[in-house]
N, C-alpha and C positions, 0 to 999 in steps of 0.2 A: 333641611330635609324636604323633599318633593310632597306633596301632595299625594300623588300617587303611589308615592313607596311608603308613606303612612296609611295608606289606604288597606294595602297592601298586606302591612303588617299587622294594623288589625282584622282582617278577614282571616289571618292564620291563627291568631288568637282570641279567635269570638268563640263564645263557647256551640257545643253540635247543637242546642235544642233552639237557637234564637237563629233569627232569619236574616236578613243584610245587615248594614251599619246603618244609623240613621242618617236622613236625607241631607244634614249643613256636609257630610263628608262624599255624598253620593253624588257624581253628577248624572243626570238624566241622556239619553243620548240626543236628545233637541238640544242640548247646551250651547250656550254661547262662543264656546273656543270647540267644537266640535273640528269642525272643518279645519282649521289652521293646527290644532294640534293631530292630526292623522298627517296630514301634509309635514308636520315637524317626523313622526314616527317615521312617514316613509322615508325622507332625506336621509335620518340619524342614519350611522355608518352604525354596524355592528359590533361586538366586542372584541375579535380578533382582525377588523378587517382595517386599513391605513387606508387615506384618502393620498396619500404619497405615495403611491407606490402603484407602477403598469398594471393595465389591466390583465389578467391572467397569470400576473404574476406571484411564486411563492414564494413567501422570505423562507431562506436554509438557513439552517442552524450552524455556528460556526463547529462546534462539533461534531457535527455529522460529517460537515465538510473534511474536518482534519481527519478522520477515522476511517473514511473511505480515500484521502490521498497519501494516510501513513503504510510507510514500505512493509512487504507481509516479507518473511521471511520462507521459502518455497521447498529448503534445504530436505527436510524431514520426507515431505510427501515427495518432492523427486528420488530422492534416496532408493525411499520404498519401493514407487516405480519400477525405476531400474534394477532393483536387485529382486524384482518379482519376476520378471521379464525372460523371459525361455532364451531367446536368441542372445550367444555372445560373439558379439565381432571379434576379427581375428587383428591382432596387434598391428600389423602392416597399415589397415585400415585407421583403427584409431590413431595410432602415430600420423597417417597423414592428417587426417579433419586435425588435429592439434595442430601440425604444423600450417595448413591452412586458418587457423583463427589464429595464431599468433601474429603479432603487430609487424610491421614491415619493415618499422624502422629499425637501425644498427641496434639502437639503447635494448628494445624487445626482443633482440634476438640474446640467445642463451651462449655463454662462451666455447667455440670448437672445443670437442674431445681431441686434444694429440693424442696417437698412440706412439706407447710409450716403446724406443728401440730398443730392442733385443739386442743385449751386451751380446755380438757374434764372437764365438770362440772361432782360435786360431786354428786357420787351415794347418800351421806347421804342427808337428808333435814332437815332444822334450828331443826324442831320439836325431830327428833332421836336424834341428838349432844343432847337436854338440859333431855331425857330421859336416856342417856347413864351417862350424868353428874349424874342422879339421882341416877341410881343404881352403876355406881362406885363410885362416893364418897361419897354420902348418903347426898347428900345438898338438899333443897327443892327447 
């Protein structure tokens, strides 16, 4: 233990009515190590400050760091946004912005709709088939 952190300790626990410590713990400011211990004070680095490290520079916390590069999730508040929002485009438009942000490639594209054909009913009706029987092969 230092010197001066005994010193120290007893000044906080001397009692209120008695006056300094006495002098074998006190130094005088004419002392001997006066001069080289101020020049020690001013060199010491502080308690938070690294002689490693650029000037200006501030160590970050790696948590801080990860909490500000972890992904925020935006779903909620744009939700809200939008379904606060007076103006509703009309379907033409949002179909195109979709089709323009959809990928280029074949894979992103979504499979054609066929439309589906219409079983065409027969131009003939029952009555022409059994007329046509008639005069092609001559049965009644």
């Amino acid at each position: 233990m230092s010197a001066s952190l005994l010193r120290r300790g007893l000044e906080l626990l001397e009692a209120p009515g008695r006056g300094k410590a006495p002098g074998v713990l006190q130094r005088g400011p004419g002392g001997p190590r006066t001069a080289g211990s101020a020049r020690r004070k001013k060199a010491a680095p502080g308690p938070g400050r690294s002689k490693a490290t650029v000037k200006g520079k501030v160590v970050k916390s790696a948590i801080e760091e990860y909490c500000k590069k972890k992904a925020v999730n935006h779903l909620r508040t744009n939700l809200q946004y939008m379904t606060n929002g007076r103006f509703v485009a009309d379907k033409a438009v949002t179909q195109q912005v979709l089709t323009q942000n959809r990928g280029r490639k074949s894979k992103d594209q979504p499979p054609e709709k066929k439309a589906k054909k219409k079983s065409e009913g027969t131009v003939f009706t029952e009555e022409d088939f059994r007329k046509f029987e008639r005069e092609y092969f001559g049965t009644a």
